[in-house]
VEXLO-668403 format. One record per residue: z, x, y of N, C-alpha, C, O, CB in turn; chain; residue in one letter. Coordinates in steps of 0.2 Angstrom, whole numbers, plus 5000, padded with zeros to 4 digits. Each point is the difference from the previous one (the first is absolute). Glycine has a CB too. Layout:
N
GUDO   nzz   nxx   nyy  cazz  caxx  cayy   czz   cxx   cyy   ozz   oxx   oyy  cbzz  cbxx  cbyy  chain  resn
GUDO     Z     X     Y     Z     X     Y     Z     X     Y     Z     X     Y     Z     X     Y      A     a
...
# end
This chain:
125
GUDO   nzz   nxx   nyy  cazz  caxx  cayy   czz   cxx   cyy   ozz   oxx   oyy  cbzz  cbxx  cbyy  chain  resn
GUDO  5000  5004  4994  5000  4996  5006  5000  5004  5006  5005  5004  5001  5001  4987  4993      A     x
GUDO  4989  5010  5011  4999  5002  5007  5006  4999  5003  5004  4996  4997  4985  5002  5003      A     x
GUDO  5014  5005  5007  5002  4999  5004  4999  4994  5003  5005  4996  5001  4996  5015  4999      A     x
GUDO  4994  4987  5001  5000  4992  5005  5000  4994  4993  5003  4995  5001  4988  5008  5012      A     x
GUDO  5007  4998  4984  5002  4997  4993  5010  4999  5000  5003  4995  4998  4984  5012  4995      A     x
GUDO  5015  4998  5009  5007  4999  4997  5002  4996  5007  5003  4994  4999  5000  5018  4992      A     x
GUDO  4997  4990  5015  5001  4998  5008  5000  4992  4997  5005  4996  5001  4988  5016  5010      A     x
GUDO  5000  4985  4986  4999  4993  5000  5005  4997  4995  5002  4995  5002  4987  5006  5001      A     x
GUDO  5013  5001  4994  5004  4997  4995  5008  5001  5001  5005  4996  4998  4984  5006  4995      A     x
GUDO  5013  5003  5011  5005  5001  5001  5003  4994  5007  5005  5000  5003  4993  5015  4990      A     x
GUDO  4994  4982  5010  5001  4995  5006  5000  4994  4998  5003  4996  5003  4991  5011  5005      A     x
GUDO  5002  4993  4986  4999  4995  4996  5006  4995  4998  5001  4994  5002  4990  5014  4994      A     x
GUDO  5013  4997  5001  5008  5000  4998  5004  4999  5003  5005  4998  4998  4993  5006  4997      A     x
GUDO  5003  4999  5011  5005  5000  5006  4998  4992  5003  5004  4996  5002  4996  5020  5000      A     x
GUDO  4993  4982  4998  4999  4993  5006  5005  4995  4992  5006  4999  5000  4976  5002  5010      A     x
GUDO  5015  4998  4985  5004  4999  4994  5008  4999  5001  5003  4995  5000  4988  5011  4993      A     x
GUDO  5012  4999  5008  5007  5001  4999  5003  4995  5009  5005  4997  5001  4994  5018  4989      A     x
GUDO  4996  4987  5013  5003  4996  5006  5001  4993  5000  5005  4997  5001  4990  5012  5005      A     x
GUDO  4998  4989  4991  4998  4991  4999  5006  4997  4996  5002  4995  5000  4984  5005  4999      A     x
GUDO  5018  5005  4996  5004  4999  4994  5008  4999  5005  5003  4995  5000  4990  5014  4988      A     x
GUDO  5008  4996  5017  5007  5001  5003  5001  4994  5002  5004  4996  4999  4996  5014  5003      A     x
GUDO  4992  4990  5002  5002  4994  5007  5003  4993  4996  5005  4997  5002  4984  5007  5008      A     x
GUDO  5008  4994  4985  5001  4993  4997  5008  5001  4998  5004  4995  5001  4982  5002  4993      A     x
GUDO  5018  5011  5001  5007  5001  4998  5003  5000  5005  5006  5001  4999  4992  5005  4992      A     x
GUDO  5000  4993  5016  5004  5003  5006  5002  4994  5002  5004  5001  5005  4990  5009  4999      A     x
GUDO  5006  4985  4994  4999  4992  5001  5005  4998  4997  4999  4998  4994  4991  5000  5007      A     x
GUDO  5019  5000  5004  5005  4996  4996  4998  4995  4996  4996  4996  5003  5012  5007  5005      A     x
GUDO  4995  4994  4985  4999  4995  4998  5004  4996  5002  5006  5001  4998  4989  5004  4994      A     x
GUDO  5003  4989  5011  5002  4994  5002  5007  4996  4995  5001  5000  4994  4985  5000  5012      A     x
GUDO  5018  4997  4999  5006  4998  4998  5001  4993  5002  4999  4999  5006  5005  5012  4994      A     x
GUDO  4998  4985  4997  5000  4994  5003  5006  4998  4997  5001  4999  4994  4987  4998  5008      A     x
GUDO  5018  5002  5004  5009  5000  4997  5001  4992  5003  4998  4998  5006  5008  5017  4996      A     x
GUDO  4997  4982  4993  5002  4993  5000  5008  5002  5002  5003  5005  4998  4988  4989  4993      A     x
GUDO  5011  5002  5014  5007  4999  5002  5001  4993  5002  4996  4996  4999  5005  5014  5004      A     x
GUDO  5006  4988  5000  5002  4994  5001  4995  4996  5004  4998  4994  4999  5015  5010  5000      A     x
GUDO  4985  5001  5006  4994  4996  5005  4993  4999  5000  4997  4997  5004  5009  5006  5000      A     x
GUDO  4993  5000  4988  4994  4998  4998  4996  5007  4997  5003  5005  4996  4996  4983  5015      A     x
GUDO  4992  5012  4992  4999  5005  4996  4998  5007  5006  4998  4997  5006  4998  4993  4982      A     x
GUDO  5004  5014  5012  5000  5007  5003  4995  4998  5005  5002  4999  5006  5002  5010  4985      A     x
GUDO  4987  4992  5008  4997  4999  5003  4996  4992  4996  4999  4997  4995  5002  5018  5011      A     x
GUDO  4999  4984  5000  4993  4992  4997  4993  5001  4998  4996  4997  4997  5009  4996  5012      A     x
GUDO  4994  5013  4994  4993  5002  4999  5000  5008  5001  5001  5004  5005  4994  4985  4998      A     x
GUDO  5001  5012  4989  5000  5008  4999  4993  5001  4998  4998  4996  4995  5015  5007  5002      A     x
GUDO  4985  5000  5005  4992  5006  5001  5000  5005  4993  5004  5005  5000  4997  4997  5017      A     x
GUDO  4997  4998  4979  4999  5005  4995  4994  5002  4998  4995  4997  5002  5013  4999  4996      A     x
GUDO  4991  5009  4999  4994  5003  4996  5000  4997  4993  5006  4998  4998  4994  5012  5007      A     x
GUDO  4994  4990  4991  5000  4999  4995  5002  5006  4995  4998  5005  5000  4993  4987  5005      A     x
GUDO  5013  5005  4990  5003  5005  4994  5007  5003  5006  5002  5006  4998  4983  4999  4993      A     x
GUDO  5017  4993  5013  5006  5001  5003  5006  4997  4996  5000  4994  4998  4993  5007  5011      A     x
GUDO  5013  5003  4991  5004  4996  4996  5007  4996  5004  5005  5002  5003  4990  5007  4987      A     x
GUDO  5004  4985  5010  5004  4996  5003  5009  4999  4995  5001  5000  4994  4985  4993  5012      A     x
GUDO  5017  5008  5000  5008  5000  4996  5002  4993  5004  4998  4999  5006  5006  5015  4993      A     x
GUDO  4999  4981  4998  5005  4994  5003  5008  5004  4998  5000  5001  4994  4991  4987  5003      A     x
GUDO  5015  5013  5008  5005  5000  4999  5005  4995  5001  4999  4995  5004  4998  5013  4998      A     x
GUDO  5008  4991  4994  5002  4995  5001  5007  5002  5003  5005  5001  4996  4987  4992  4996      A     x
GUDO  5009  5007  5015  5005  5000  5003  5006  4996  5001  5005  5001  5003  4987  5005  5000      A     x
GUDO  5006  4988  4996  5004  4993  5000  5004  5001  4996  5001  5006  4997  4992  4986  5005      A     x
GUDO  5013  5000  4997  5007  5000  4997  4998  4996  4994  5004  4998  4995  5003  5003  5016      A     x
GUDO  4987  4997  4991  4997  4993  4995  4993  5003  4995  4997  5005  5002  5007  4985  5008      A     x
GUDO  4994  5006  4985  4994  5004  5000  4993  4997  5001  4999  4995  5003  5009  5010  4989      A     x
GUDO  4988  4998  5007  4994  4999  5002  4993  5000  4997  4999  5006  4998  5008  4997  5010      A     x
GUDO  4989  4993  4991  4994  5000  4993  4991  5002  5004  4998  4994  5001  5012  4994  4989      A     x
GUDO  4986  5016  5013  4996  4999  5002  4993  4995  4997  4999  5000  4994  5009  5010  5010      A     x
GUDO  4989  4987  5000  4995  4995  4996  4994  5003  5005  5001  5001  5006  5008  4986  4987      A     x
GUDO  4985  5014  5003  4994  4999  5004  4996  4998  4996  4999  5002  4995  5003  5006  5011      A     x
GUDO  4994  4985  4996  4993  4997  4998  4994  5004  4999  4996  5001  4995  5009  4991  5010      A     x
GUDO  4996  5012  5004  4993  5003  4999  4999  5007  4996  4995  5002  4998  5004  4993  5013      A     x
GUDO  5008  5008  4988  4998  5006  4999  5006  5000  4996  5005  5002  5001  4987  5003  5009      A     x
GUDO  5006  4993  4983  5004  4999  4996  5008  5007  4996  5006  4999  4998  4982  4991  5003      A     x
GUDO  5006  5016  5000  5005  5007  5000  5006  5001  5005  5002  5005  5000  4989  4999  4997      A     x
GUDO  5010  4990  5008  5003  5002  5004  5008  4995  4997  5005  4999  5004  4982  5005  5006      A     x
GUDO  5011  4994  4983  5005  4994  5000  5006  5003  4996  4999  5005  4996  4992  4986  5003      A     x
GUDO  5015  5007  5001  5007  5004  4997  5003  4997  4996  4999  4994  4999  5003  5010  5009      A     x
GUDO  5001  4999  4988  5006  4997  4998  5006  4998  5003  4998  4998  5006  4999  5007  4986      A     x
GUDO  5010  4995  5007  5005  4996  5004  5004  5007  5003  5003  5003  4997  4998  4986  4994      A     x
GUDO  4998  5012  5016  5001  5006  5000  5008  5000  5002  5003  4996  5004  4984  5007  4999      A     x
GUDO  5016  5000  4995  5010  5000  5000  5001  5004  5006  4995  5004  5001  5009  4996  4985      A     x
GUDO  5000  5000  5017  5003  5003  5006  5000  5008  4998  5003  5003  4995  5006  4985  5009      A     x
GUDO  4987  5016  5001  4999  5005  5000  4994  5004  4994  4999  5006  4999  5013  4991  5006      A     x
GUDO  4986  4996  4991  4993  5005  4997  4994  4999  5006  5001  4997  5005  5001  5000  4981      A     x
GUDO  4993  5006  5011  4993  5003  5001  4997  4999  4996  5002  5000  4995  4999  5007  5009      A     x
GUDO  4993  4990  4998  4995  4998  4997  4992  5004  5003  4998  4998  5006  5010  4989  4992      A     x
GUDO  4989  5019  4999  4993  4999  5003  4995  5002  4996  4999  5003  4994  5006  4999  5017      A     x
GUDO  4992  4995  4994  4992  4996  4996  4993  5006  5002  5002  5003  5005  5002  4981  4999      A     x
GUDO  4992  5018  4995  4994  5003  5001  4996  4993  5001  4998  4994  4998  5004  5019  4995      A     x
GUDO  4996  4992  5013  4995  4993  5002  4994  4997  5001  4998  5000  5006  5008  5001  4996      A     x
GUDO  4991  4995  4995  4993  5001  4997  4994  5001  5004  5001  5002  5006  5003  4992  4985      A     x
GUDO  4989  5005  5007  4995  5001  5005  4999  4997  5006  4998  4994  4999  4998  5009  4992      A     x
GUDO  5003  4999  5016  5000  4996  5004  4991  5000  5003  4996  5003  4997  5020  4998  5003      A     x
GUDO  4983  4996  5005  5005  4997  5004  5001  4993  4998  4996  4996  4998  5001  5011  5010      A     x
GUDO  5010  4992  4994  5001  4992  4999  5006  4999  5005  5003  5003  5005  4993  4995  4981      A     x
GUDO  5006  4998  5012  5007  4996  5005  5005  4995  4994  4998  4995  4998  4993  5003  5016      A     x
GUDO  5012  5005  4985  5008  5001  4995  5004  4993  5005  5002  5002  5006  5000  5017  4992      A     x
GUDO  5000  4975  5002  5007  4997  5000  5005  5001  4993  5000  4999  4994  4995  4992  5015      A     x
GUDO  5010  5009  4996  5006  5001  4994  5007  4997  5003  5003  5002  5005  4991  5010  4990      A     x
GUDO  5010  4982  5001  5006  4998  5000  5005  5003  4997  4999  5006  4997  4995  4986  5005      A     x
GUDO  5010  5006  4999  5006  4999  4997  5001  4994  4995  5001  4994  5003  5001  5012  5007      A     x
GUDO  4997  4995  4984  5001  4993  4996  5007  4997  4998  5001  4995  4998  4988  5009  4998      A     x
GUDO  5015  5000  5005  5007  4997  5001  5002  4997  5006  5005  4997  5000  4998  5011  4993      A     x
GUDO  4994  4993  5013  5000  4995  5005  4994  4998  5004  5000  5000  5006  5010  5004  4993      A     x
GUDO  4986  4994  4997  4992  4998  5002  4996  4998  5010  4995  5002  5003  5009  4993  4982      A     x
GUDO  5005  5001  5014  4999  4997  5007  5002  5004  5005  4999  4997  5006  5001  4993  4989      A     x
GUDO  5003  5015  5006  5002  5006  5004  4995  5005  5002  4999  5005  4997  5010  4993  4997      A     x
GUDO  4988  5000  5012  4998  5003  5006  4999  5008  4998  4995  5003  5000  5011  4986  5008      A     x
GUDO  5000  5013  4992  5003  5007  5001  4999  5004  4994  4998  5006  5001  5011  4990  5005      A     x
GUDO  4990  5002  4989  4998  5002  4994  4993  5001  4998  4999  5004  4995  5010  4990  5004      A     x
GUDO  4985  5001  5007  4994  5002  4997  4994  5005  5004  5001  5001  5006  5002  4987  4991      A     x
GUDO  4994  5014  5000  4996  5006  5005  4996  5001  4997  5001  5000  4994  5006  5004  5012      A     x
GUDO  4986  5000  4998  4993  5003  4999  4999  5006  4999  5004  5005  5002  4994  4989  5004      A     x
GUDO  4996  5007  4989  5000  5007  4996  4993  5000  5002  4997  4998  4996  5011  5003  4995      A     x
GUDO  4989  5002  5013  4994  5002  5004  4997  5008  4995  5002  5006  5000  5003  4988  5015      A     x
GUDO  4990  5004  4980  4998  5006  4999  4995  5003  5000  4995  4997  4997  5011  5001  4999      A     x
GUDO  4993  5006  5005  4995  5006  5004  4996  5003  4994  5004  4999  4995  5004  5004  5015      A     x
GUDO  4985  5001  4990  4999  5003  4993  4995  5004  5006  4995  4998  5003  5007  4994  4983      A     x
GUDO  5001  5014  5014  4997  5005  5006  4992  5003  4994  4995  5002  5002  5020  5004  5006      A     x
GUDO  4987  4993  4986  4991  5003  4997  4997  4995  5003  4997  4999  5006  5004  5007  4980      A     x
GUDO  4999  4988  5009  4996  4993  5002  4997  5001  5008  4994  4998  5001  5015  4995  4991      A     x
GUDO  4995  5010  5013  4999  4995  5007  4993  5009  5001  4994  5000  5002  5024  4989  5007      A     x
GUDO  4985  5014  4990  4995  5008  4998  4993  4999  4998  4995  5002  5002  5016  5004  4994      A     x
GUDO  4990  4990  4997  4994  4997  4999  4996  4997  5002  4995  5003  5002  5009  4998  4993      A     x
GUDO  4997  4993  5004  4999  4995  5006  4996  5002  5007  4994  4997  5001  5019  4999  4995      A     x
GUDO  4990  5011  5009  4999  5002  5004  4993  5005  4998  4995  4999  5003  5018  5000  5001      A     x
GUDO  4986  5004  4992  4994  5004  4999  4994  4997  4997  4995  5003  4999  5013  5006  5001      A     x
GUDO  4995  4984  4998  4995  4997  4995  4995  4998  5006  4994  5001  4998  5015  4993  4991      A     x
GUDO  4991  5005  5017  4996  4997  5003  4992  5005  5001  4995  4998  5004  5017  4996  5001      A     x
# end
Protein backbone atom coordinates (compact mmCIF):
# COMPACT_ATOMS: atom_id res chain seq x y z
CA UNK A 1 0.00 0.00 0.00
CA UNK A 2 1.42 3.51 -1.17
CA UNK A 3 1.64 6.44 1.09
CA UNK A 4 -1.68 8.13 -0.15
CA UNK A 5 -3.17 4.82 -0.13
CA UNK A 6 -2.60 4.63 3.64
CA UNK A 7 -3.36 8.85 4.29
CA UNK A 8 -7.00 7.60 2.63
CA UNK A 9 -7.76 5.04 4.76
CA UNK A 10 -6.38 6.19 7.88
CA UNK A 11 -9.11 9.48 6.93
CA UNK A 12 -11.45 6.99 6.04
CA UNK A 13 -11.50 5.66 9.57
CA UNK A 14 -10.98 8.58 11.55
CA UNK A 15 -14.43 10.30 9.58
CA UNK A 16 -15.88 6.52 10.81
CA UNK A 17 -14.85 6.84 14.32
CA UNK A 18 -16.12 10.39 14.59
CA UNK A 19 -19.90 9.59 13.09
CA UNK A 20 -19.63 6.59 15.87
CA UNK A 21 -18.68 9.12 18.91
CA UNK A 22 -21.09 11.84 17.99
CA UNK A 23 -24.20 9.36 18.15
CA UNK A 24 -22.23 7.62 21.98
CA UNK A 25 -21.75 11.21 23.00
CA UNK A 26 -25.61 11.35 23.29
CA UNK A 27 -27.16 10.99 27.10
CA UNK A 28 -29.75 8.37 26.90
CA UNK A 29 -32.97 9.89 27.86
CA UNK A 30 -34.79 9.33 31.19
CA UNK A 31 -38.29 9.84 31.78
CA UNK A 32 -38.84 9.86 35.96
CA UNK A 33 -42.39 9.48 37.27
CA UNK A 34 -43.09 11.19 40.58
CA UNK A 35 -46.10 12.33 42.65
CA UNK A 36 -46.54 15.17 40.00
CA UNK A 37 -46.69 13.20 37.20
CA UNK A 38 -44.26 12.36 34.44
CA UNK A 39 -40.60 14.29 34.03
CA UNK A 40 -41.06 15.66 30.64
CA UNK A 41 -44.47 15.45 28.40
CA UNK A 42 -42.54 15.37 25.46
CA UNK A 43 -39.21 13.87 24.67
CA UNK A 44 -37.20 14.07 21.22
CA UNK A 45 -35.28 10.85 20.58
CA UNK A 46 -33.20 8.91 18.06
CA UNK A 47 -34.07 5.82 16.70
CA UNK A 48 -32.43 2.60 18.66
CA UNK A 49 -32.07 5.10 21.58
CA UNK A 50 -32.66 3.55 24.78
CA UNK A 51 -35.40 5.04 26.76
CA UNK A 52 -35.41 4.47 30.73
CA UNK A 53 -38.92 5.11 32.75
CA UNK A 54 -38.03 5.66 36.68
CA UNK A 55 -40.23 5.27 38.99
CA UNK A 56 -39.74 7.79 41.65
CA UNK A 57 -43.21 7.79 43.25
CA UNK A 58 -44.62 6.20 46.54
CA UNK A 59 -47.11 4.33 44.33
CA UNK A 60 -46.63 2.31 41.47
CA UNK A 61 -46.86 2.84 37.99
CA UNK A 62 -47.53 0.56 34.69
CA UNK A 63 -46.64 2.32 31.28
CA UNK A 64 -49.16 1.72 28.28
CA UNK A 65 -48.53 2.76 24.63
CA UNK A 66 -50.95 1.97 21.70
CA UNK A 67 -48.78 3.48 19.26
CA UNK A 68 -45.63 2.20 19.93
CA UNK A 69 -46.13 -0.76 21.65
CA UNK A 70 -42.23 -1.32 23.07
CA UNK A 71 -42.82 1.38 24.96
CA UNK A 72 -45.37 -0.70 27.23
CA UNK A 73 -44.41 -2.01 30.97
CA UNK A 74 -45.09 -4.07 33.40
CA UNK A 75 -46.13 -2.89 36.96
CA UNK A 76 -43.40 -0.78 37.81
CA UNK A 77 -42.84 -0.83 41.97
CA UNK A 78 -41.45 2.29 43.59
CA UNK A 79 -37.96 2.74 42.65
CA UNK A 80 -37.65 0.23 39.60
CA UNK A 81 -36.53 0.99 35.96
CA UNK A 82 -37.89 0.00 33.13
CA UNK A 83 -35.98 0.64 29.65
CA UNK A 84 -36.93 0.04 26.35
CA UNK A 85 -34.82 0.49 23.09
CA UNK A 86 -36.65 2.23 20.71
CA UNK A 87 -37.76 1.15 17.53
CA UNK A 88 -37.52 2.59 14.04
CA UNK A 89 -38.70 5.91 13.64
CA UNK A 90 -39.87 8.38 12.54
CA UNK A 91 -43.08 8.25 14.34
CA UNK A 92 -44.76 9.76 17.38
CA UNK A 93 -44.98 7.49 20.66
CA UNK A 94 -48.18 8.46 23.28
CA UNK A 95 -47.83 6.78 26.33
CA UNK A 96 -49.99 6.66 29.75
CA UNK A 97 -49.96 5.63 32.76
CA UNK A 98 -52.36 2.66 32.95
CA UNK A 99 -52.79 2.64 36.64
CA UNK A 100 -54.15 5.93 36.37
CA UNK A 101 -55.36 6.42 32.87
CA UNK A 102 -57.16 9.54 33.58
CA UNK A 103 -54.22 11.57 35.00
CA UNK A 104 -53.08 14.37 32.93
CA UNK A 105 -49.59 14.12 34.61
CA UNK A 106 -48.89 10.85 33.83
CA UNK A 107 -49.28 11.08 29.99
CA UNK A 108 -46.66 12.24 27.39
CA UNK A 109 -44.98 12.24 23.86
CA UNK A 110 -42.28 10.29 22.32
CA UNK A 111 -41.19 12.15 19.11
CA UNK A 112 -38.81 9.91 17.16
CA UNK A 113 -36.20 10.98 14.95
CA UNK A 114 -34.13 8.44 12.59
CA UNK A 115 -31.14 10.73 11.55
CA UNK A 116 -30.17 7.82 8.59
CA UNK A 117 -33.76 7.74 7.28
CA UNK A 118 -33.98 11.88 7.16
CA UNK A 119 -30.03 11.47 5.44
CA UNK A 120 -31.62 9.35 3.08
CA UNK A 121 -34.48 10.81 2.30
CA UNK A 122 -32.12 14.04 1.76
CA UNK A 123 -29.82 12.65 -0.97
CA UNK A 124 -32.45 10.63 -2.52
CA UNK A 125 -33.51 13.58 -4.41
Amino acid sequence: MDRRSRIAAVAALSLCGCAGFGRAARPEPVERLDERGVSARVLAVETGSVLQFVNADARPHQIYSNDCVELSSTVLNPGDVYAVAIGIGPKVCHFQDLLAPLAVGYQGTLQVHDEQEARRLATQD
